[in-house]
N, C-alpha and C positions, 0 to 999 in steps of 0.2 A: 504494500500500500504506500503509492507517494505521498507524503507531504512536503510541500515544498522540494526539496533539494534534499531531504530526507527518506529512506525505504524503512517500514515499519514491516514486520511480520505476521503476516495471514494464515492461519492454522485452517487448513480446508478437509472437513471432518465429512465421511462417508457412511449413510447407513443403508444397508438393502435388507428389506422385508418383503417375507411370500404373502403379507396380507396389505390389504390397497390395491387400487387401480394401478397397471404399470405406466410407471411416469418419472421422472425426475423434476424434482423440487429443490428450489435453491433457496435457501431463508439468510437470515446475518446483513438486512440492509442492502442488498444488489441494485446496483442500477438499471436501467434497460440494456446498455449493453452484456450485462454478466447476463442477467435474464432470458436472454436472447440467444446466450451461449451454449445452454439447452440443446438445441436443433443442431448447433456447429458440431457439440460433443457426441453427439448421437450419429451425426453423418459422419467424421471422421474416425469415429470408431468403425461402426461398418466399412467403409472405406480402405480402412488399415486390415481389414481380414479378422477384425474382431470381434464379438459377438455382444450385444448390450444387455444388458438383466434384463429380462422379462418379468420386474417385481416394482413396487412402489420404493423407489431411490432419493433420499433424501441428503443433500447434502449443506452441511452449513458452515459460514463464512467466520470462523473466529478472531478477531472477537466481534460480537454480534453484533455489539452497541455501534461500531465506527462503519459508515459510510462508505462502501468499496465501490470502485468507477475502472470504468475502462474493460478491454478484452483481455488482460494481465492474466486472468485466471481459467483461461480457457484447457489449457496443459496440465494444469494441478487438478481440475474437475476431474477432465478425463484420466489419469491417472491416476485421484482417488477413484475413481468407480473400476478401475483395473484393477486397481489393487482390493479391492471390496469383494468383486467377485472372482477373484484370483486367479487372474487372465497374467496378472506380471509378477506370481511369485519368484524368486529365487530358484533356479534351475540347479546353482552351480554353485561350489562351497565357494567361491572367489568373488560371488556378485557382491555388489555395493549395498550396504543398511541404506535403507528409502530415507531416515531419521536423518541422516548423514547430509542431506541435501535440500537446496532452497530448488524450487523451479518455477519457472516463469513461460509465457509465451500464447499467441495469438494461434488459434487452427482454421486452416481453411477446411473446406467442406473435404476436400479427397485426403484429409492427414498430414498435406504440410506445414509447416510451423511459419508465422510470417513472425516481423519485428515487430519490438515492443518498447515504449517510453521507459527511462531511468536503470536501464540495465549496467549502471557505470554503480549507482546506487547503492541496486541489489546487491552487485560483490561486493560492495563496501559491509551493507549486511549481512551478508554471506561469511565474510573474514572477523566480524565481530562477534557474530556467533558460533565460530569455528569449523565452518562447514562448508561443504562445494555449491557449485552453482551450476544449474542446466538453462540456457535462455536458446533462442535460435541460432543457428548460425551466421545468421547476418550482424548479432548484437555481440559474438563470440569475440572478435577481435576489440572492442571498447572496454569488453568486462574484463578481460585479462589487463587491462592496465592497472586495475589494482592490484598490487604485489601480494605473494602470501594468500593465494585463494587458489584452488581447481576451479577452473570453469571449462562448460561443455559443453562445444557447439551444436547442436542436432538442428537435423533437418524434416523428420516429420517425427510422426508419434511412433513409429512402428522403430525407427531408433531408438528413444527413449525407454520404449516396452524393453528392446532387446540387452539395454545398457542395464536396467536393474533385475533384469534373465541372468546377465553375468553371461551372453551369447555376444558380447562387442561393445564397445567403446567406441562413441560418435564423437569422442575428443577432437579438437582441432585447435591446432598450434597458429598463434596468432601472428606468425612470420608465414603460414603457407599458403594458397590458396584456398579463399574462403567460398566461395562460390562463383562457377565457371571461371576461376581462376581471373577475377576480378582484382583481390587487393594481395600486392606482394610490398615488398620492404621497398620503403622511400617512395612509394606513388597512391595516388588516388585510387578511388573506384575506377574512374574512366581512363587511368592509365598513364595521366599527366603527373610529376611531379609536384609536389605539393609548393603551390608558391608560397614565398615568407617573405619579400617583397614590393613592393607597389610600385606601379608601373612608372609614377612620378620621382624625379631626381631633384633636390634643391639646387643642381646646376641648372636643371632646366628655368628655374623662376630668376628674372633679370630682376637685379635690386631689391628692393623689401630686407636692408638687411638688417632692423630692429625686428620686423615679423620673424625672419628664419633667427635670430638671437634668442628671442622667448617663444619660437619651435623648442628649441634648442635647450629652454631651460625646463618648458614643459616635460620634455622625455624624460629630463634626468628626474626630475622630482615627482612626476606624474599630478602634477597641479592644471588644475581648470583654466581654461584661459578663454576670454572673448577678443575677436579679432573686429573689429570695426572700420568700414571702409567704402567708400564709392564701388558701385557695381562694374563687375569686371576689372577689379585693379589685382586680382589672385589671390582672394584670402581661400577659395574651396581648393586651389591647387594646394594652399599651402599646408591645409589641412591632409590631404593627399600623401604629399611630400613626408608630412610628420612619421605618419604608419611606417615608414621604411626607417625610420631610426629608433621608433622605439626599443627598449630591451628585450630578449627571450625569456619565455617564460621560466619562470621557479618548475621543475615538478610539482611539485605542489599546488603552483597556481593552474599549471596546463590541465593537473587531475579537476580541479574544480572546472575551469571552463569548460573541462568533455561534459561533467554531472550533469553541470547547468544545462548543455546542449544536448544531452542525453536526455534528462527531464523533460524538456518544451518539446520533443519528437521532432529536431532539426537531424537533418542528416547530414552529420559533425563528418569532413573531409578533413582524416588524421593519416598522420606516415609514421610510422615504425621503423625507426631507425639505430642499429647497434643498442637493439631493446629499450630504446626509450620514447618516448612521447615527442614529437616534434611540431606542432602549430602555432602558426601566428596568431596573435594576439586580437581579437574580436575586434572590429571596426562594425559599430551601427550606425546609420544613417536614418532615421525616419525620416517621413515628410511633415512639412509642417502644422498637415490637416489630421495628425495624428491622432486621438483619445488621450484621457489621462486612464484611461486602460491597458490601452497599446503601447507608452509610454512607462508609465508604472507597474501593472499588474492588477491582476484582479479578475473579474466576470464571476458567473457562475462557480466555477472550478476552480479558481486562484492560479489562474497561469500566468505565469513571467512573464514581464513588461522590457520592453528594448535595454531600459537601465541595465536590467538584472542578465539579457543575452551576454551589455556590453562590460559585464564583470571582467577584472582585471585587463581592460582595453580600453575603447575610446568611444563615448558617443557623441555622436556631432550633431548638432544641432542648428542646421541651415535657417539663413531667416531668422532668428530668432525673436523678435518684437511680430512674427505671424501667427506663430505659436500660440492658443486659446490662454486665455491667464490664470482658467484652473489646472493645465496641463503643467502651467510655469510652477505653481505654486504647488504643486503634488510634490517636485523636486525636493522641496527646501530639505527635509528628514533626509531622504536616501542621498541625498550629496553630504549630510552633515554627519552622519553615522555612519553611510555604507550599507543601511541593510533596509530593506523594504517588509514591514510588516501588514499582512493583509484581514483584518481580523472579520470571521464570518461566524453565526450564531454557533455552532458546531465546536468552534475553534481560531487560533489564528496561525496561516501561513507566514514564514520567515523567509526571503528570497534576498541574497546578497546581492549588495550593489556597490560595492569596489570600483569603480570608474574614474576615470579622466573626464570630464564635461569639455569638450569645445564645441562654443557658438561662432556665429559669424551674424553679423548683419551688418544691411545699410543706412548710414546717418540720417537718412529720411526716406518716406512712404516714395519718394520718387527716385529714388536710388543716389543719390548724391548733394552735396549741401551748397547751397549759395551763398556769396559771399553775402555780409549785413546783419543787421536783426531779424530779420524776416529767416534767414536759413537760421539763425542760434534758434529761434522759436521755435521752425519744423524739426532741429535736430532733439529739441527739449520734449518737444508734443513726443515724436517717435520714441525716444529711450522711455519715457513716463509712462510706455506700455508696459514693461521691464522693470519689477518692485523691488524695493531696496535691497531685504535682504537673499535674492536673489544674483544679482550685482554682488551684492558683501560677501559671498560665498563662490562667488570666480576669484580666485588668486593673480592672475595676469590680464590686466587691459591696455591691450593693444592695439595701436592706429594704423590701419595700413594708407597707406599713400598711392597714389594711381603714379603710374610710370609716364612718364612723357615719351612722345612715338620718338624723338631725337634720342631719349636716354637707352630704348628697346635696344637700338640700332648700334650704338655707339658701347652699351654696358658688354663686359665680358663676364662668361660664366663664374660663377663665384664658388663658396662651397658645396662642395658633393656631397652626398647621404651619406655616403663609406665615412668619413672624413667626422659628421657629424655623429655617425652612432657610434665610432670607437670614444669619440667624449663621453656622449652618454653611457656608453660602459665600463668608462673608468669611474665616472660619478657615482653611479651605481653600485659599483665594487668597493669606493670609498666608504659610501653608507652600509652598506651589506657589511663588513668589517665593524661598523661602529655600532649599527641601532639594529641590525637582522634584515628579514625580508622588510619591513614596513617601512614604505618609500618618506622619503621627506613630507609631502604633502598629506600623509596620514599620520604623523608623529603625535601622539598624545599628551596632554598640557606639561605632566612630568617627565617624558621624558621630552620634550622640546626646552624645557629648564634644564636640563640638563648637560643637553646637546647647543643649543642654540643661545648660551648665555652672550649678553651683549655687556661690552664693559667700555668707558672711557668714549671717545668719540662716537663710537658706531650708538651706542646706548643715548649719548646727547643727542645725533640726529634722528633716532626714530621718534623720541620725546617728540622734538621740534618737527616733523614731518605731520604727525599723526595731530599735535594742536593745530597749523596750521590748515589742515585738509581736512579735518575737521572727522576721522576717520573711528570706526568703532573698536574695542577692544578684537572683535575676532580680526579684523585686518592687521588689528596689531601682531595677534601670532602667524596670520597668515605672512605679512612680511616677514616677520625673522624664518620661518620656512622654508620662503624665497628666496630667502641671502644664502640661508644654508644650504639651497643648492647651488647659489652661484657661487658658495665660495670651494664645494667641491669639485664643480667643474674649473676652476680654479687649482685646486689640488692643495687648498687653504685651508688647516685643519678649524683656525680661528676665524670667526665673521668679521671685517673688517671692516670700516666708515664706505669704500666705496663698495663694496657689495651690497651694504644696505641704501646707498643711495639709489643704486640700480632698481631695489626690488620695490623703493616707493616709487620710481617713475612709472612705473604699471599696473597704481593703483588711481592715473587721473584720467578717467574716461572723457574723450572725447575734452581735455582739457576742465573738466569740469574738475 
C-alpha cells in the first residue's frame, strides 16, 4: 500500500469454503479497481492452465480498516487463492517459504504480469522487513537498486506458481536483458544512451555575464533564483544552460528520485552503470496554466505535484507573475521546509520537495519596460502580482539585460559548461567535507551559525545592507548562505566583506 513515497504492508488472507455460492469476495476496503480484479484473477488463472475453486472464496485485505487502491494486488489475490487450494504447494524440498516474500503486480487476462507504481518502494519494504521481493519484470531492474534485497522478475503467473513449486527461478539480473532485450548496461529502453547533458552550452549565450555568474552560484549552492528581463534577451536559454552544470546525484538522492518516479507511475529512463544508479537530475517545466494540484499535489489520491517530481533538481517556472496567485502561494511551505504535506480525512500524505525554484519573467505584461514613470508603474503593477514572501524566499535576483545586435556580433564565446561544472564540483566537495550532503541553500539556523559566522567587516556590511534595503530576517540568512557559497567557489574557507557584498546585490529586484 502506497502512501506517499512510503510502501506499507498488505497481508492478503485467503479462505475457501464448500458452503456458498461459488464466487470470490474481496472485503478490507477495495477500491473499484481491486474489485474488478475479481474477473482478471479468475481469467488469468484459467489462462495459466489452472483451475479456480468451484466454492465460495473469500479473500480479505489486511489490515481492513486502510483504504487499498490500485491493480497492486492483482498477483497476491491470485496466489492466495493458489495457494488456498493448493494448486502452488511446495513440490521440492528447495522451494522458497511463501512467508519469505512480499509480491506485487498487475495480471492481464491470459497471465501476464504488467507494471506496477512504487516498486522502488516495495524493496525498500521488502529489505526492512527482511524479505524478497516478486514484482514484474519490467519493474525488476528499479527494485534491485535497492541494495541488500532478492528481487524477482516474472513475467506471468505460471512463473510465479513455478518459482514457489521450487520447479525454477524467474530471477533476472538487473544488468541482462529485461525484456526482448530492451534494457542493457548504460542505455535506455529505446536503446539511446542515457543523456546527463542539455543540449545548451553557456558558450553558446553571448554576454549575460552577471546571469551565467549567479547560474553559476545557483548550482553550487542549489539556491532559488529569479531571472528578470525583456522578452527574448535568454533568460529560458539560461535556465537551459544551468541543467548541464549542475552536480550528480548523491546515491542516495538518485535512490529517492527513482521512489519519487516510481511512485507517480512515470517511466523513470535509468542506466546501470558498473552497478550503480546513473541519472540526471529532474528538470520540471510546467506551464503556466498549471493547478495548485498539478503544481503541489493533491486530488482525490494524493498524487505528487511537479515540486515533489522536481525533488533534488530544478523547477522552473516560466512567466512567473502568469502563474494563478493561489498556485504562487501553495509554494510558500514546500520551498521553506522541503516537504509537501497533503492532509485528507483518512490521513495525511508527506511528499518531499527538495528543489531549486527558478523563475523567469518579464518586467511588464508587455514584455519589456519603458523608459519614465509610466514603465516604473507597469514594472510595479507587474511584480505586485508576485507576494512578498514569495520574492523573500528566492535567494538570487537577477536582471538580465537584452544584448544589442552590434554586441551579438562582435561578443566572443565566453565560459563553457565543462569549465563551469568542474566549479561547481569543487564547491560542492568543499561543502560535502564541511556540513554532509545538505547543500548550502538548505543549511539549518544552527548549523548556518556555525558555518556561516560573519565577523569584522563582512558582519558590518550585512548590518548596513539589510537596514538600508530594508530587508527581512530570513534574507538575512539567506544572504550569508549566499556568501557561503561564493566564498566556496572561491575556495575561501572564511566569508569575506566582498563575498557578502556580492550576495546583497541579488537581493535588489529590478532595482527596487
Amino acid at each position: 500500500m502506497l502512501r506517499g513515497i512510503d510502501a506499507l504492508s498488505c497481508e492478503v488472507e485467503v479462505h475457501i469454503s464448500p458452503h456458498g455460492l461459488p464466487q470470490i469476495c474481496v472485503v478490507g476496503l477495495p477500491d473499484a479497481a481491486i474489485r474488478e480484479s475479481v474477473e482478471r484473477v479468475r481469467r488469468a488463472i484459467e489462462a495459466s492452465g489452472y483451475e479456480v475453486p468451484r466454492h465460495h472464496v473469500v479473500v480479505n485485505l489486511a489490515p481492513a480498516g486502510t483504504r487499498k487502491e490500485g491493480s497492486v494486488y492483482d498477483l497476491p489475490i491470485a496466489m492466495g487463492v493458489l495457494f488456498a487450494a493448493g494448486t502452488a504447494e511446495p513440490k521440492r524440498a528447495e522451494a522458497p517459504n511463501a512467508s519469505g516474500w512480499l509480491i506485487a503486480g498487475e495480471l492481464a487476462l491470459d497471465g501476464r504480469l504488467r507494471p506496477i507504481r512504487g516498486a522502488v518502494s516495495a524493496a525498500l519494504l521488502a529489505r526492512a522487513n527482511g524479505r524478497g521481493i516478486i514484482v514484474p519484470v519490467e519493474n525488476a531492474l528499479e527494485a534491485s537498486l535497492v541494495p541488500d534485497v532478492r528481487v524477482v522478475g516474472a513475467r506471468n503467473l505460471s512463473e510465479v506458481v513455478a518459482f514457489f513449486r521450487g520447479e525454477g527461478s524467474p530471477e533476472v539480473s538487473p544488468w541482462c536483458e529485461t525484456r526482448d532485450g530492451e534494457t542493457r548496461d548504460g542505455e535506455t529502453r529505446d536503446g539511446a544512451q542515457t543523456p546527463t547533458l542539455t543540449s545548451v552550452d553557456f558558450r553558446d549565450i553571448k554576454g549575460q555575464a552577471v546571469a551565467k555568474r549567479a547560474m553559476l552560484i545557483a548550482a553550487a549552492g542549489g539556491h532559488n533564483a529569479l531571472l528578470l528581463g525583456p522578452a527574448g534577451c535568454g533568460k529560458t536559454m539560461l535556465v537551459r544552460a544551468l541543467a548541464g552544470i549542475l552536480p550528480p546525484l548523491h546515491a542516495e538522492e538518485a535512490l529517492e528520485v527513482m521512489r519519487i518516479g516510481s511512485c507517480a507511475g512515470l517511466d523513470c529512463t535509468t542506466s546501470m552503470r558498473r552497478g550503480k544508479l546513473n541519472i540526471p537530475r529532474p528538470i520540471r517545466a510546467p506551464h503556466h496554466g498549471a493547478s495548485a494540484t498539478a503544481i503541489v499535489g493533491g486530488g482525490p489520491s494524493g498524487r505528487p505535484g511537479e515540486i515533489t517530481l522536481a525533488h533534488h533538481g530544478v523547477l522552473f517556472l516560466d512567466e512567473l507573475p502568469e502563474f494563478r496567485r493561489d498556485v504562487l502561494e501553495a509554494l510558500r511551505e514546500p520551498l521553506e521546509g522541503g516537504v509537501v504535506s497533503i492532509a485528507r480525512a483518512s490521513g495525511s500524505i508527506r511528499w518531499p520537495a527538495m528543489t531549486m525554484l527558478v523563475a523567469a519573467m518579464n518586467p511588464t505584461a508587455r514584455g519589456d519596460r519603458v523608459a519614465g514613470a509610466g514603465g516604473a508603474r507597469a514594472m510595479n503593477d507587474y511584480l505586485g502580482r508576485i507576494s512578498g514572501p514569495i520574492l523573500d524566499r528566492i535567494d538570487l535576483h537577477v536582471e538580465v539585460r537584452r544584448v544589442s545586435a552590434r554586441d551579438l556580433a562582435r561578443l566572443k564565446p565566453s565560459s563553457e559548461s565543462a569549465s563551469m561544472r568542474d566549479q561547481v564540483s569543487r564547491a560542492r566537495s568543499l561543502a560535502f567535507a564541511r556540513q554532509g550532503t545538505t547543500p548550502n541553500a538548505r543549511l539549518s539556523a544552527q548549523v548556518l551559525d556555525r558555518h556561516c559566522a560573519l565577523e569584522g567587516r563582512a558582519a558590518d556590511l550585512l548590518t548596513s545592507g539589510l537596514d538600508e534595503l530594508g530587508l527581512s530576517a530570513r534574507a538575512h540568512d539567506k544572504i550569508r548562505r549566499v556568501a557561503r557559497t561564493i566564498a566556496d567557489l572561491a575556495g575561501e574557507s572564511e566569508i569575506s566583506a566582498v563575498c557578502v557584498a556580492e550576495a546583497i546585490q541579488y537581493r535588489t529586484l529590478g532595482g527596487r
